[in-house]
N, C-alpha and C positions, 0 to 999 in steps of 0.2 A: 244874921242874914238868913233869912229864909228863902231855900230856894228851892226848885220848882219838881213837882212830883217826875217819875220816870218810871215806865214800863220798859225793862229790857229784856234783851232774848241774845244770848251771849251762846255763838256756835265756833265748834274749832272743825276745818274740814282736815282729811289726812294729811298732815306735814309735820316734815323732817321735825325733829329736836322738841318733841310736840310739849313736850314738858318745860322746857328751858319759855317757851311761850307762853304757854298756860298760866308760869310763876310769874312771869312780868305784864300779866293781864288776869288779874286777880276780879272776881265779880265785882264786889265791894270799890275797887281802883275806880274798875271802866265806870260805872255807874257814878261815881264821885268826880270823876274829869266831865264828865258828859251834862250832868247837875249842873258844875257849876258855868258851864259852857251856854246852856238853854236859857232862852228868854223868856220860856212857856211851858209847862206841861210838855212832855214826848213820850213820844212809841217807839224807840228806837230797835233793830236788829241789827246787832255786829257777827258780822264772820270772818273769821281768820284761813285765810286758805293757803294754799301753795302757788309756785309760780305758774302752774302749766291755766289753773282756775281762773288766776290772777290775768293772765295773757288773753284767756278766750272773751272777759268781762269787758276787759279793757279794749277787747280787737272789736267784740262788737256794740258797745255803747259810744264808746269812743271815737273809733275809726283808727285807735293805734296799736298795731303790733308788737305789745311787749309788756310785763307787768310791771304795774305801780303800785307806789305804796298805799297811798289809799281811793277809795272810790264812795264818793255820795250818791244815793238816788233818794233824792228830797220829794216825799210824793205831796207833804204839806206842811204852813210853813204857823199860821192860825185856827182854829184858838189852840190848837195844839201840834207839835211838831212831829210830824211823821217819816221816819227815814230810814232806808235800811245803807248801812256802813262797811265796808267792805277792806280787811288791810290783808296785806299780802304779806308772809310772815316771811320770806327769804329777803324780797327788796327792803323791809322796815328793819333785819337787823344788819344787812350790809351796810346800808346807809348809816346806823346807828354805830357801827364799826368804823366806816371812813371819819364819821362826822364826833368821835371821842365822847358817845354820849351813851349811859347804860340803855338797856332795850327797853326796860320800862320808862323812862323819861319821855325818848323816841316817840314809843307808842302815846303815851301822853298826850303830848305835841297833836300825834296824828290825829288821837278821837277830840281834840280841842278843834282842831282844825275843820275836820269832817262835821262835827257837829255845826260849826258856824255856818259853811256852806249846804246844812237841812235846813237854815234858817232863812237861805239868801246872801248871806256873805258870797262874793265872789271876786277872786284876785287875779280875773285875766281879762275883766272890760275895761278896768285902765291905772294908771298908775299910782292914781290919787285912791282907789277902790283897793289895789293892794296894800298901799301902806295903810289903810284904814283898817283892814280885816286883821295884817298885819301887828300894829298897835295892840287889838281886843283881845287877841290872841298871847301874846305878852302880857298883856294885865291879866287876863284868864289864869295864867300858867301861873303866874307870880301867887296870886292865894292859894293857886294848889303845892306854893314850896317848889316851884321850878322856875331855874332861871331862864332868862332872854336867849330864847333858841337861835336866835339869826347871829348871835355873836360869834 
């Protein structure tokens, strides 16, 4: 299977445990989920920030108060994908802690996910659109050797 070339730009901003991060978002990883994630050529820029970054992004792109684990800004979607990716490195390992899953798996999950929505996936205009993204997302993960995250 050949899949689709990628430009990345892989940044850590100040946070905590910055190392324990770095190890479970290896270049070579994010690049390899992201690969296999694309239906096209991409530009992608990932940053890894803290929560206070994470809040200001989310407060004003969003309109919500508070950080999340990840954020898409998909600028395009042909002939090649352009997006910058945005994860929040306290809420992606809490989550990763509640939800009994190592941080690199989590992270996974997340740039699988993010990626799908630089492409248009989006799982909040209805419910037949979630399980659908849902699905590709699971198949995705599965060649990358990760199991079915919703279980």
């Amino acid at each position: 299977m050949t899949l689709p070339a990628l430009k990345l730009s892989l940044t850590f901003g100040p946070i905590a445990q910055a190392a324990r991060h770095r190890a479970a978002l290896p270049r070579h990883g994010v690049a390899r989920c992201l690969r296999h994630a694309l239906a096209y050529p991409g530009e992608l820029a990932v940053r890894v920030v803290d929560a206070h970054e994470g809040e200001q992004l989310n407060a004003q792109f969003r309109g919500k108060a508070y950080a999340t684990n990840v954020l898409t800004f998909g600028y395009q979607h042909t002939p090649e994908v352009v997006a910058d990716i945005v994860l929040c490195a306290p809420v992606v390992a809490a989550e990763a802690k509640t939800q009994g899953k190592t941080l690199k798996r989590h992270y996974s999950h997340l740039l699988v996910h993010a990626c799908l929505h630089a492409q248009g996936w989006d799982h909040e205009t209805s419910a037949a659109d979630a399980h659908a993204m849902e699905q590709r997302e699971i198949a995705i993960l599965a060649r990358l050797g990760i199991p079915n995250p919703y279980r």
